[in-house]
N, C-alpha and C positions, 0 to 999 in steps of 0.2 A: 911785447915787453917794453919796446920804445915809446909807448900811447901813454897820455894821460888823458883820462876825461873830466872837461870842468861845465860841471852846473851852474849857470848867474840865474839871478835873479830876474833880470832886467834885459839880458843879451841871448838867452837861449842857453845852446849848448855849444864846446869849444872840447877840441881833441888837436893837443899837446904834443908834436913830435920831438919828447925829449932831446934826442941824439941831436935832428937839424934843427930845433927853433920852431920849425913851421905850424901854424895852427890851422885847422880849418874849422867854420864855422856852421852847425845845425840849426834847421828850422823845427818848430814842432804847429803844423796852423789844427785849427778845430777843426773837428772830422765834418766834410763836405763845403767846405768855405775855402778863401785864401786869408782868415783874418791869421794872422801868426799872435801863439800866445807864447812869449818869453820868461813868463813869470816860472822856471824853472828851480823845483823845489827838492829833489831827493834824484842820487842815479843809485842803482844796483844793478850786481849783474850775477844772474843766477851759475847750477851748475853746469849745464851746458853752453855758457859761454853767453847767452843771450843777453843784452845790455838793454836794462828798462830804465825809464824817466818820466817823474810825474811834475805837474806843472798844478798852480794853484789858480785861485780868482776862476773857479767854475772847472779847471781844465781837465783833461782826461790823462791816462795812460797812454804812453807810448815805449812801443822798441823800435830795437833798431835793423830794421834790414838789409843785410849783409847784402844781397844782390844787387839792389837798387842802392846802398849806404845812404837809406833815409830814414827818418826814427817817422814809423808810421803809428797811427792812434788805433788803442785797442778798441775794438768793435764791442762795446761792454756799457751800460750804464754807473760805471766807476770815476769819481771824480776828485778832485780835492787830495791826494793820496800822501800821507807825509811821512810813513814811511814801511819799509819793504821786508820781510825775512822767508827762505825758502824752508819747508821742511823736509823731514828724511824719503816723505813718501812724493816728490815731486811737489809739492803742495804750494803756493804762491799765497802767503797772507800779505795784506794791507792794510793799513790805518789811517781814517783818516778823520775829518773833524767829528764823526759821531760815529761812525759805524766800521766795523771790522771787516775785511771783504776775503773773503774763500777761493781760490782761483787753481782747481785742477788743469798741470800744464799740459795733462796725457789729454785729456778729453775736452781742455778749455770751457768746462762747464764752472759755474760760479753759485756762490751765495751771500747773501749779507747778514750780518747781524747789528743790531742795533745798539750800542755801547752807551750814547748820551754825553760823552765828551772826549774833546779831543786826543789820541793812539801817536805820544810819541816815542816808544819802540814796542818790537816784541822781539821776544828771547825765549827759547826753548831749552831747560835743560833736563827732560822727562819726556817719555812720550806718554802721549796723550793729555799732555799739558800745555798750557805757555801763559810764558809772563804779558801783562801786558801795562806799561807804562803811560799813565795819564795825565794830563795837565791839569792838574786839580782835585781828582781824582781819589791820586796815589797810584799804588800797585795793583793788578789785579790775578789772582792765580786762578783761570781760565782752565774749566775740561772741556775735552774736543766731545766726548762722549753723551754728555748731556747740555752743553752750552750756559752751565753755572759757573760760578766763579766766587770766589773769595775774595776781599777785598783785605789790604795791609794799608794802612796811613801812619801819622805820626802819633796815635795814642799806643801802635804796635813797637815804634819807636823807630819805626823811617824820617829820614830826617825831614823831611817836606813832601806835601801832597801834591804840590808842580814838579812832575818830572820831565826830564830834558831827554836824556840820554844813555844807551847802556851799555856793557861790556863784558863779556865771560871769562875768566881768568883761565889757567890753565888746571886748576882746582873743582872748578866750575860753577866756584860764584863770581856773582852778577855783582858788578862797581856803578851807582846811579847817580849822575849827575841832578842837579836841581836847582832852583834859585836862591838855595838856602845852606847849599854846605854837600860833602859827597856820603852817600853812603853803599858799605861794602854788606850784601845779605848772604850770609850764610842757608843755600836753599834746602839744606837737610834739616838743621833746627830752626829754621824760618826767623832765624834773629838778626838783625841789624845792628851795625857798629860805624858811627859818622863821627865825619871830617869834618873841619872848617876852619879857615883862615887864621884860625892860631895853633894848628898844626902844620902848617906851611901852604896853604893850599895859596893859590895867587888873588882868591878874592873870593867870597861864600856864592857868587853867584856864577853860571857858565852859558855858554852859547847854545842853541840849538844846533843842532845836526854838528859839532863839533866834537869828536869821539873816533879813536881808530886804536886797532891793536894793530902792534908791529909782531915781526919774524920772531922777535928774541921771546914773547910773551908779554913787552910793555905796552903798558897802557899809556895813551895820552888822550885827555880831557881837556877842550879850549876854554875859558871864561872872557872875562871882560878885562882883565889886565895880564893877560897871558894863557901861556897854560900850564898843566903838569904833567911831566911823565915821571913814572914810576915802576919800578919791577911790584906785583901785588906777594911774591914769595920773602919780599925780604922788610915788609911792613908785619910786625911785632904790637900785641894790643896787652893791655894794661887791664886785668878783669877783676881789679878789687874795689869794694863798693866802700865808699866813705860812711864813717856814724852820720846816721841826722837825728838831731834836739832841736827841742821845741828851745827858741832864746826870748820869747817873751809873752805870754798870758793875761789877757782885761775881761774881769768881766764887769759889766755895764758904765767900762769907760775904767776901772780901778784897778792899776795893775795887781799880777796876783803876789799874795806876800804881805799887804800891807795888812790884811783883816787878823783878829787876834789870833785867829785857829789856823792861820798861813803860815805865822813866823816859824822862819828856823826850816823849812817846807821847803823841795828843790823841786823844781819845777818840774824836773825828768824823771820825777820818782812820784809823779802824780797820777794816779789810774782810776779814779775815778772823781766825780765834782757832781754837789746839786745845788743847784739854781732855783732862788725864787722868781717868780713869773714874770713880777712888775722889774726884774733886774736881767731879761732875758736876751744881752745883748754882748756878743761873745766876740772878740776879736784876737786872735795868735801870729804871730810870727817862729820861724824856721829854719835852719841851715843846717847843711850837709859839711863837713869839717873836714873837705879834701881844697888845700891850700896851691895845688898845683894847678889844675886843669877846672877851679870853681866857676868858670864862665858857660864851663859844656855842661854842665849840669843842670838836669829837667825835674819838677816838683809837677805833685798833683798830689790831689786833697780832696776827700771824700768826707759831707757829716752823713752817717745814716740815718735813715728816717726822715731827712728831711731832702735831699738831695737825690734825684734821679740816677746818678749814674758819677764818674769824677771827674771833674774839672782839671783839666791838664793846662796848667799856665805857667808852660816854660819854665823860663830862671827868677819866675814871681815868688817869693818867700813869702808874705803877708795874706791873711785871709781874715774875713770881716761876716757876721751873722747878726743880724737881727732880728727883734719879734718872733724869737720861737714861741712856738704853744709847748704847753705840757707835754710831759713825752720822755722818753725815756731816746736816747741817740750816742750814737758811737762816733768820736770822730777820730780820721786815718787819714795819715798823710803819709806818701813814700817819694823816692826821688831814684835820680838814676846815678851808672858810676860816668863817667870821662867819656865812654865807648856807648854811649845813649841806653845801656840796656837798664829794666827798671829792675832795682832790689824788692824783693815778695818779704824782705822784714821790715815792716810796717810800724809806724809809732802810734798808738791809739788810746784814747780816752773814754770815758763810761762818761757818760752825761746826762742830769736828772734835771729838766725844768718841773718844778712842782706848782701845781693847779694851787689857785686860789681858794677861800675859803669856802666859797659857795659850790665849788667842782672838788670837792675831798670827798673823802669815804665817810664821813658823817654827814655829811650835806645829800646825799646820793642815798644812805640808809632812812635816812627823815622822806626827801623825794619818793620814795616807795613804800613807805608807809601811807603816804596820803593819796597814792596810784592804788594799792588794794585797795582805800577806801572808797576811793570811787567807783571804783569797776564792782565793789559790793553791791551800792547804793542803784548802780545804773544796772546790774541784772537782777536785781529784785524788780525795777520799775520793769524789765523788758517782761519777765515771768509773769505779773499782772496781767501787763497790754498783751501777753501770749494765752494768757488764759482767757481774754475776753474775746480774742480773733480766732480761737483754735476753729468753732464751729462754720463760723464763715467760709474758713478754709477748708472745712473737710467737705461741705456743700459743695464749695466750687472744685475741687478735685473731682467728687463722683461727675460732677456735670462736662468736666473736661473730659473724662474718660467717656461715658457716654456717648460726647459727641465724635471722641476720636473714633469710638467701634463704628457708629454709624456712616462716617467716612470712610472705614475700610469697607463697610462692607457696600456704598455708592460704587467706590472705583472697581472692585473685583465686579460687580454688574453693569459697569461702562466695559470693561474688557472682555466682559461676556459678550455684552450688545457688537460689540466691533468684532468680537470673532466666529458670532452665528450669524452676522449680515453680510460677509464674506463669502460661506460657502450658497448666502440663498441667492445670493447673486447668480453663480454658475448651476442653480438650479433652476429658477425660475426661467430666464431665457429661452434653454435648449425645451424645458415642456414648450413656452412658446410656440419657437421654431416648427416643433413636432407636430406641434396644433395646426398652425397654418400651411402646413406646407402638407397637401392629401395624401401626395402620391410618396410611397417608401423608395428611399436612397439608402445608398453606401454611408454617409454619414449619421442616419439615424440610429444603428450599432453605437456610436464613438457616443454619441449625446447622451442615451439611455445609458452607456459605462460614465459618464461625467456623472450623471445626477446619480445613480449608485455609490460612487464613492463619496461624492458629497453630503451625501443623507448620511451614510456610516460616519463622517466626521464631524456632522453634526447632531448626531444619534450620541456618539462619546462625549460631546458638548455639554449635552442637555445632562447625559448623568451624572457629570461632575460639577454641575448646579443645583441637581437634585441633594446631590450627597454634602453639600456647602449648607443647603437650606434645614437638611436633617440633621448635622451637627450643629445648627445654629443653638438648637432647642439642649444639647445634652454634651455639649462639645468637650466641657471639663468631669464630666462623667463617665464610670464604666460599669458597665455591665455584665457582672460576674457569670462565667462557666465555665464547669469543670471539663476539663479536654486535653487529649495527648497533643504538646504542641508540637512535637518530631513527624506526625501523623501527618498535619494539617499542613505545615510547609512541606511535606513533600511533595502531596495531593495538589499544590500550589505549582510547586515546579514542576509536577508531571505537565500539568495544564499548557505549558509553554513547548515542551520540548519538540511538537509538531512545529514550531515557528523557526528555534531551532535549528530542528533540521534541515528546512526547507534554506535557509540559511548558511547552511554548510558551518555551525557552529559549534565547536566541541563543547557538550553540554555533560557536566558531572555535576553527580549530589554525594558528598562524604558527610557520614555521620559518626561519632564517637559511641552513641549513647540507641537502642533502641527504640526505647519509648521514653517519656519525659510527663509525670500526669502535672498538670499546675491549675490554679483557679487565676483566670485573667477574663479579659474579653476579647471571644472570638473572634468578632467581628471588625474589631479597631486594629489587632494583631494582624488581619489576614488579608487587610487594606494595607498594611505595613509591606507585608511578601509581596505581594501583587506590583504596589509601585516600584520596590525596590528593581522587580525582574524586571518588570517594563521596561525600567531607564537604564538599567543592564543590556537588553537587547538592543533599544535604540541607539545608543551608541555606540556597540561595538559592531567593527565591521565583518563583512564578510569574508569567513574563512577563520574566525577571530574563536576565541574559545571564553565561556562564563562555567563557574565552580559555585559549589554552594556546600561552607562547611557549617559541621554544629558541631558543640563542647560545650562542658559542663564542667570549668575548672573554680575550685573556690567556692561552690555553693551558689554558680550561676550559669548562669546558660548564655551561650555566646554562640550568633548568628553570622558568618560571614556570606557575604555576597562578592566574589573577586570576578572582574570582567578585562580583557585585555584592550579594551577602546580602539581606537580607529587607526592604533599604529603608531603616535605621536606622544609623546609625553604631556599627560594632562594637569593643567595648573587651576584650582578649584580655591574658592574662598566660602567665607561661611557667611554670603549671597546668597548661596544655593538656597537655603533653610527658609527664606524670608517670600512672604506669598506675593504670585505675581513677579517672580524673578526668574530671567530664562535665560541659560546663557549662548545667547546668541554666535558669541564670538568663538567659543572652542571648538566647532568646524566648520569655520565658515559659512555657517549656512543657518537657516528659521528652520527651531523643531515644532512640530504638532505637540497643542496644550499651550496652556498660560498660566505653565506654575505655581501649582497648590501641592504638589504630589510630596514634596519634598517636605513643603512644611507641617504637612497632614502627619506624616510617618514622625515629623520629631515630636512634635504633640504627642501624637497618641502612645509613645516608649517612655515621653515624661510622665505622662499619666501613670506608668505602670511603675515607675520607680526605676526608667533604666536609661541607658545611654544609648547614643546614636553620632558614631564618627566615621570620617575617610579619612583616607589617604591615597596619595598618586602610588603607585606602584615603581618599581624600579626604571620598567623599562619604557611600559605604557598602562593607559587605564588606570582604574579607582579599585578601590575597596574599602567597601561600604561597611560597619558594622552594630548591630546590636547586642550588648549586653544587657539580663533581667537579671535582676538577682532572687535566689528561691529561698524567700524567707520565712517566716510561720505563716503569713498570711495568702500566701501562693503557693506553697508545697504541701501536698495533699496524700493520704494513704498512694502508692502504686498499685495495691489490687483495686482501686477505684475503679469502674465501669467505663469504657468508653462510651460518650451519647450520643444522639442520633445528628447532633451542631453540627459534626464535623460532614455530616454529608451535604451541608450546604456548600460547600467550595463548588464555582461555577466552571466555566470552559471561558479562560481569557483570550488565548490566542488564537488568532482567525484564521479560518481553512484555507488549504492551500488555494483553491479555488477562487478565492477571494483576494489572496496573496497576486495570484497570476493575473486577475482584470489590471492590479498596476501595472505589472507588466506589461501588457498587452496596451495597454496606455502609453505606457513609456513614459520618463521626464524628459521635458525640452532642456535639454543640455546650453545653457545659456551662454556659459564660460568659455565653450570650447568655440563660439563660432569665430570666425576672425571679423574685427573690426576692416582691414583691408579688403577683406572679398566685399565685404560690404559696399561700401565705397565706390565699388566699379559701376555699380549699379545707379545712373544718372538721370535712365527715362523716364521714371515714375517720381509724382512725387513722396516724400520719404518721410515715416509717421516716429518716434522715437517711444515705444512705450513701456515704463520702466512700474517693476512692482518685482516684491520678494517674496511672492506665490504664483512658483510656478505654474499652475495650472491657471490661475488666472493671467500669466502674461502665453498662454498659448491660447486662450479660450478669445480674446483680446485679437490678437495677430490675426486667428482666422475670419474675424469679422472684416478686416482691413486689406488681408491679402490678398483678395480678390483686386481691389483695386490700388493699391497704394504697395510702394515696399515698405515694409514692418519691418525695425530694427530694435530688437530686446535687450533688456541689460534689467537686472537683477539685483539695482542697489543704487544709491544718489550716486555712490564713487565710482561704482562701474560706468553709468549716465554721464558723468561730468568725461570720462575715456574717451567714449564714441565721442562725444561732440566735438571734443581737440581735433579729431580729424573729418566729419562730416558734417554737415548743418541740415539737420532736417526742415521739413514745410512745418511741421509741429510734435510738441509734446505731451503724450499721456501719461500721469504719474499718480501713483497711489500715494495718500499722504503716511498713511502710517506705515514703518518701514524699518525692517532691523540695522542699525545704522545711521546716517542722516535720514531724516522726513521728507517728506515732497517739499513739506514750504521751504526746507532746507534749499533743496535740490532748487527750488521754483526763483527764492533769494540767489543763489549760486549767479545763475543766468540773466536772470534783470539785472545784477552788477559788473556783467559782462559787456562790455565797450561791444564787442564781436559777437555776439549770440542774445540782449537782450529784446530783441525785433521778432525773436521766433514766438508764436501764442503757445500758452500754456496750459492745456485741462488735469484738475486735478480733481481725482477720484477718491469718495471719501467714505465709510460708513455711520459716520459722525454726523447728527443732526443739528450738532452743538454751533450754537452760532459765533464762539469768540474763533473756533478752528478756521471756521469761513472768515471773519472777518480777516486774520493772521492772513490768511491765503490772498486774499484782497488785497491786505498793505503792502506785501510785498512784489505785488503786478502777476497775479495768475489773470488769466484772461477769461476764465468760464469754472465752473463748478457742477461736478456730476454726482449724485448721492446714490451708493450703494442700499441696498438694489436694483441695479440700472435697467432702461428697457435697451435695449441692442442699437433701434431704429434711431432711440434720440439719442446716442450716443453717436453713431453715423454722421448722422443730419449735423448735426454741433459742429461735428469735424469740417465736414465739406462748407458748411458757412464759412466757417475761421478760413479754413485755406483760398476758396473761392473770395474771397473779401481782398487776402492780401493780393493775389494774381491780378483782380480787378484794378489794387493801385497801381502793380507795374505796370499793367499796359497801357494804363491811361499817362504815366509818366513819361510811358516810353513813345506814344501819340502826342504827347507836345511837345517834346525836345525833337522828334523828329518831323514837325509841321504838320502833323497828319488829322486830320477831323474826326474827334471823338463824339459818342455820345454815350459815355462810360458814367456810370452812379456813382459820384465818390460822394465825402461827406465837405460838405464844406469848408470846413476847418485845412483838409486837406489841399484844396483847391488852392485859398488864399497862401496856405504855407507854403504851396510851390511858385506859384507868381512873387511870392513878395522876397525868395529865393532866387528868381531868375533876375530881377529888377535890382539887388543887390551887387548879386555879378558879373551883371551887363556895367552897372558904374565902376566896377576895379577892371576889367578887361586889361587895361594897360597899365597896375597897378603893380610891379614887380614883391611889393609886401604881403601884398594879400593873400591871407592862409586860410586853414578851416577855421582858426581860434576867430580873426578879423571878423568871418561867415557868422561864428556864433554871436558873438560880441552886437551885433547890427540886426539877428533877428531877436538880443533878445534875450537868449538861452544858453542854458550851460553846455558845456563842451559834449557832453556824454546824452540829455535829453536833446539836443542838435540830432547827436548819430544816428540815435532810437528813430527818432523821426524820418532822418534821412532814407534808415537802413527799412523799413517799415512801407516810405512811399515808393521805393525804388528799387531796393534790393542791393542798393550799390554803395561803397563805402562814401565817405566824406568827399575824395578826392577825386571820387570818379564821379560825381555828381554833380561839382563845379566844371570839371572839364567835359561834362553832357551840356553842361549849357552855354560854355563858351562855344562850342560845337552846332549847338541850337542857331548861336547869333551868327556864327562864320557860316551857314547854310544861308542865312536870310541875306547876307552882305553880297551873297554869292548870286545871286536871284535880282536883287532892289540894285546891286553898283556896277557899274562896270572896271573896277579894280582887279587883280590880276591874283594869281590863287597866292603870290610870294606876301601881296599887302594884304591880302583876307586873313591872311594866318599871323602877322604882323599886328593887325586891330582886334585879335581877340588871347593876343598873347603866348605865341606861338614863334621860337625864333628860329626853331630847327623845322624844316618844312618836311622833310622827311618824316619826323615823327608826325606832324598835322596830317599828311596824307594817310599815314596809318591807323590812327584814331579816328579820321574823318570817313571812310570806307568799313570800316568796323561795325560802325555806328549807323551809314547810311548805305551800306550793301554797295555803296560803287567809288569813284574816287571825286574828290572836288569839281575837275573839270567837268567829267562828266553830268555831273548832278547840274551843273549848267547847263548843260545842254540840251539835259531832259526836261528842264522845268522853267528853261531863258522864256516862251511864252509869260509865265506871271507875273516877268518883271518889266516886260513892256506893255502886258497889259493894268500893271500897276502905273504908270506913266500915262 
């Protein structure tokens, strides 16, 4: 209770022993220095007693510790701090020249936010709120909840937007100091009522951080020629507004009154005025007719229509307009009373500038009569020149259309071509194999089940090009027969129910209606069934249940097809419908087919007069449905005859027996291997081969896994997985691919600083030469065309691989002296001499980096690496220090300097580490390699 504590500026911090006199004196230095910062700017001291102090010119927070009695700096990136408020929840805010700082005292966890100028106070009188006082600013009403805020300035009618300082009454509003005069804000109605120097205040301006409430509830506020104190309960406000009248009116310079239709006209009794154009130049004057307090008095002035928003200019009465346009504009002027607040009864004028003669309502009815006439005159002309172009155009239309049919039906026979030279790939091979090789194995079973399924999938191939080329010819035609269609779909779905069940899938048919006789075509209809169940079965999973209803509401017949899908909620666009469209991505995975199935079936329901919709289901899966409508021209007697059409429905789904070769097959589960088991595996070299047919990346692996570790991955992204943690000797890649492409994948990796060194083969069915060239620009290193022979597929490989081994070791035979007689290509040769000759001149060059490396041979940073990574196998940095290595072997041999200066002349100042690099490199230690080979360098002498 004896303590004072005083903040300088200039001297630190001082604690006042009232009772004796005595002072002693605090340091506050920057945290980990002795420099002392005294630039002492704010103290507070929270509710537990704790006494903080922030210093400015850079400086931090500190408190003060009571054990040791020294104000230590908080451990925070907080700075500048200028001033301090605690909340109810322990909370520690701070302000300082831009940003607001957050300081839990329980957990001393912190945040900042970014305000944009300078915080000097904050005041709480809400929770979940606080004031925050700006220099410039104004006020800001701050939620803690969302970190918005509301901004109050002087157009709300605070008296100034520099504020200083603040103070809670015992009411609980806040008294704000400012450069300008004080104002008291009522924080329930959010309204402000300001003081100033002719209310007694000691001078309109005040001091910072000059502000305290005493015991009694007075407030004292410091300024520049004193201060004030005051009780805030016994400060009484005066809330009546003074009239304002307009006292004087010109327009274009003439005051108002003197024109013959003014006289005798009171100025305040004017409500509205029009103005001609060339006189559009309007100037008033104004006062508020309160004779006591007329200096506190604030005006603003609004014209509308011309003015953005209102001009708030103080104790300005006079206002000045020139060069309006035409237009019609209100102008409003209000002002405030004594206690700053503004009166909402407004004085306002009606104001008409009238357009000249040329912009009037007869000038403008002439202007449009000569606009018809021309827009007459000029679509007469266009109607001619439309009548002499129509045929031109209707030529050129048939021919565009033409040529577009003929491009769809190129690309659906390029995606034929790419999808039957896929499976004759895993065909042709295994007969291969089976040819050459006399004697029967275990493996010629798996071969003979390969080319079985592959024939069935390209057996289905061919008949969905058959049936492309057959509706070429009659595609928008049908072909009337009379037939029960509740018959025919059922006979449809019987066909499946063996797939079904082998499936483990609850398969139901609900019908409404018996029989159903109509005149459509069989055949278009029963391709309509067929797809539908197809894509029914294929996607829903197993265990999974398909329905199949019919109804006859309204005079039509309604087909549902409902399938419960794979378990996931399915998201469908009307994609599906358009040929050649497959949706790859709703599970993950490449279905069987290329997309016509869908758009066959909406076709052929248009043709019939009917519709064809989905929708996702609730939980999962689609339902598909068609509506025909039975109109006179499809609805037929019912004792009509059934004909012998309907015995044409075939057997779609395939026997069990056939079902179980897959099985027996199995898919190579790609997903589930781990990249980590992978990885352990170091001995072999390691082949990466990536394709989205399974059976082609297992038919693939077996050619290789005899000798090579095969690692699979089933997608450019899964591809780009592996390689983050392995590097293989090389990469196998299909180009065409659900997801990114190989060239994709093939680009990925050439722009890879760390993986573009690895060769590339990319597998293609594509004879097309711009796919090769693509493949080429972006550094594939070989090209293999589906259908491939096995042998040259091999042979490719062990080239590529063998080629690069060949450069390591020949790199790794000259850096370590050794006599090669290794095949490289010349280009190689020189790039590493003219590499070692480089780094033998910076040996003692403390700057010289890889960038210096590339800059000297030549080359960019990244075709350096490739190179690097290519001749040696070894990054950038281990390349240069192989050949510092090189010259410290030769120095070792040719001098007789001592291992501490050998490693000294090639740049080496930690000798420990040169010993460890040098043995690494040469299987023994420096000295020794002396020792072993001191003959060369006496008989180099």
């Amino acid at each position: 209770m004896d303590q004072l504590w005083i903040g300088t500026y200039d001297m630190g911090i001082l604690k006042l022993n009232t009772r004796t006199g005595v002072t002693k004196h605090y340091t506050c230095y920057f945290p980990n220095t002795k420099y002392i910062n005294n630039t002492v700017w704010r103290l507070f001291k929270d509710r537990k007693g704790v006494l903080w102090a922030s210093t400015l010119s850079g400086g931090n927070v500190y408190f003060l510790d009571k054990v040791t009695d020294q104000f230590k700096p908080l451990d925070l990136p907080i700075n500048d701090v200028l001033t301090f408020y605690e909340d109810k929840n322990n909370v520690l805010w701070m302000g300082s020249w831009n940003f607001l700082f957050k300081l839990d005292l329980r957990t001393m966890e912190y945040k900042n936010y970014r305000i944009g100028t300078p915080i000097r106070f904050i005041q709480q009188t809400e929770n979940g709120f606080l004031w925050l006082g700006t220099e410039g600013a104004g006020l800001l009403h701050l939620n803690l909840s969302t970190m918005n805020y509301r901004r109050y300035t002087e157009k709300d009618g605070l008296v100034s937007n520099t504020l200083l300082n603040a103070l809670q009454d015992t009411q609980g509003n806040i008294w704000i100091s400012s450069l300008d005069g004080l104002s008291k804000m009522d924080v329930r109605k959010k309204a402000f009522q300001n003081f100033y120097q002719s209310d007694g205040l000691q001078s309109n301006q005040f001091n910072y951080n000059a502000a305290i409430k005493l015991r009694d509830g007075q407030l004292i506020f410091g300024g520049i020629r004193g201060f004030n104190i005051f009780n805030p309960l016994e400060i009484f406000f005066q809330t009546k507004y003074p009239p304002l009248k307009f006292t004087e009116l010109s327009i274009d310079n003439i005051p108002f009154g003197r024109a013959e239709n003014q006289k005798g006209v009171s100025l305040n009794t004017v409500k509205s005025l029009k103005i001609p154009y060339d006189s559009a130049t309007l100037s008033f004057s104004f006062a508020a007719l309160d004779f006591t307090f007329s200096d506190r008095i604030n005006y603003a002035y609004y014209l509308e229509g011309w003015d953005k928003d209102w001009n708030y200019v103080n104790k300005q009465r006079a206002a000045y307009y020139s060069n309006l346009k035409e237009g019609r504009y209100t102008l409003r002027i209000k002002s405030t009373n004594a206690n700053g607040e503004w009166n909402q009864d407004e004085r306002t004028i009606s104001i008409q500038i009238l357009p000249p003669w040329y912009r009037n309502t007869w000038a403008y009815l002439g202007y449009m009569s000569l606009l018809i006439g021309a827009i007459y005159l000029y679509n007469k002309y266009r109607e001619n020149k439309a009548l002499l172009l129509v045929k031109l155009k209707t030529a050129e239309f048939e021919r565009e259309k033409e040529h577009e049919l003929t491009e769809e039906k190129l690309t659906f026979f390029t995606h034929i071509v790419h999808e039957i030279r896929t499976p004759l790939t895993l065909i042709v091979n295994p007969i291969k194999d089976i040819i050459s090789n006399t004697k029967k194995n275990k493996e010629e079973l798996d071969e003979l089940k390969s080319i079985y399924t592959h024939s069935k999938r390209l057996l289905n191939l061919a008949d969905k090009l058959l049936l492309f080329r057959k509706t070429d010819g009659n595609f928008d035609e049908l072909s009337y027969t009379v037939f029960d269609v509740v018959y025919l779909f059922r006979e449809v779905f019987e066909s499946f129910r063996q797939l079904a069940n082998y499936r483990n899938i609850t398969y139901l048919f609900e019908s409404a209606i018996e029989r159903q006789i109509i005149k459509a075509d069989y055949q278009k209809l029963e391709i309509c069934f067929v797809n539908l169940l197809q894509n029914a079965l294929k996607y829903t999973a197993e265990g999974g249940s398909i329905s199949v209803k019919i109804d006859s509401p309204d005079q039509e017949l309604r087909f549902d097809i409902i399938d419960s899908g794979q378990g996931l909620p399915t998201q469908l666009t009307d994609e599906i419908f358009k040929p050649f469209k497959r949706n790859f991505r709703l599970f993950n995975k490449s279905e069987e087919g290329f997309g016509i199935g869908l758009f066959f079936v909406k076709k052929f329901i248009a043709l019939h007069q009917g519709k064809l919709e989905y929708s996702a289901n609730a939980n999962a899966g689609v339902t598909f449905s068609i509506t025909i409508p039975l109109d006179d021209l499809m609805h037929v007697d019912m004792s009509y005859k059934q004909l012998d059409t309907q015995k044409t429905t075939v057997e779609y789904a395939p026997t069990v027996q056939e079902n179980d070769l897959g099985e027996v097959l199995g898919p190579l589960s790609i997903k589930k291997r781990q990249v980590d088991e992978l990885y352990s595996t170091i001995l072999r070299d390691k082949i990466l081969v990536v394709d989205d047919n399974e059976d082609m990346l297992r038919y693939i692996s077996n050619i290789f896994s005899d000798k090579y570790h095969v690692i699979n991955a089933d997608s450019a992204e899964s591809a780009m997985s592996v390689l983050e943690k392995l590097e293989p000797s090389i990469v196998i890649s299909d180009v065409m691919m659900a997801g990114d492409s190989g060239i994709d994948l093939c680009k990925q990796i050439k722009n890879s600083t760390r993986l573009s060194h690895i060769p590339i083969i990319l597998l293609t069915a594509s004879s097309s030469f711009d796919v090769k060239l693509k493949g080429i620009e972006v550094g594939a290193d070989d090209y293999v065309n589906k259908p491939f022979d096995k042998e040259l597929l091999l042979t490719r490989v062990e080239s590529l691989i063998e080629n690069k081994n060949r450069l390591h070791a020949y790199f790794y035979s000259e850096i370590t002296l050794k006599s090669n007689d290794y095949k490289v290509p010349v280009a190689f040769k020189d790039f590493l001499q003219q590499a070692i000759e480089i780094v033998e001149m910076h040996l003692l060059d403390e700057a010289f980096t890889v960038k210096t490396l590339a800059e000297a041979l030549g080359m960019s940073h990244s075709n350096m690496y490739r190179r690097i990574k290519s001749i040696s196998g070894k990054s950038a940095n281990e390349f240069i220090r192989y050949i510092r290595m090189r010259r410290a072997a030769q120095l070792l041999i040719a001098n007789k300097t001592n291992i501490n200066e050998t490693a000294y002349s090639v740049g080496f100042k930690d000798i420990k580490h040169f010993r460890q690099h040098f043995a690494k490199i040469f299987g023994c230690s420096p000295s020794e390699y002396r020792k072993r080979y001191n003959h060369l360098g006496k008989a180099g002498q």
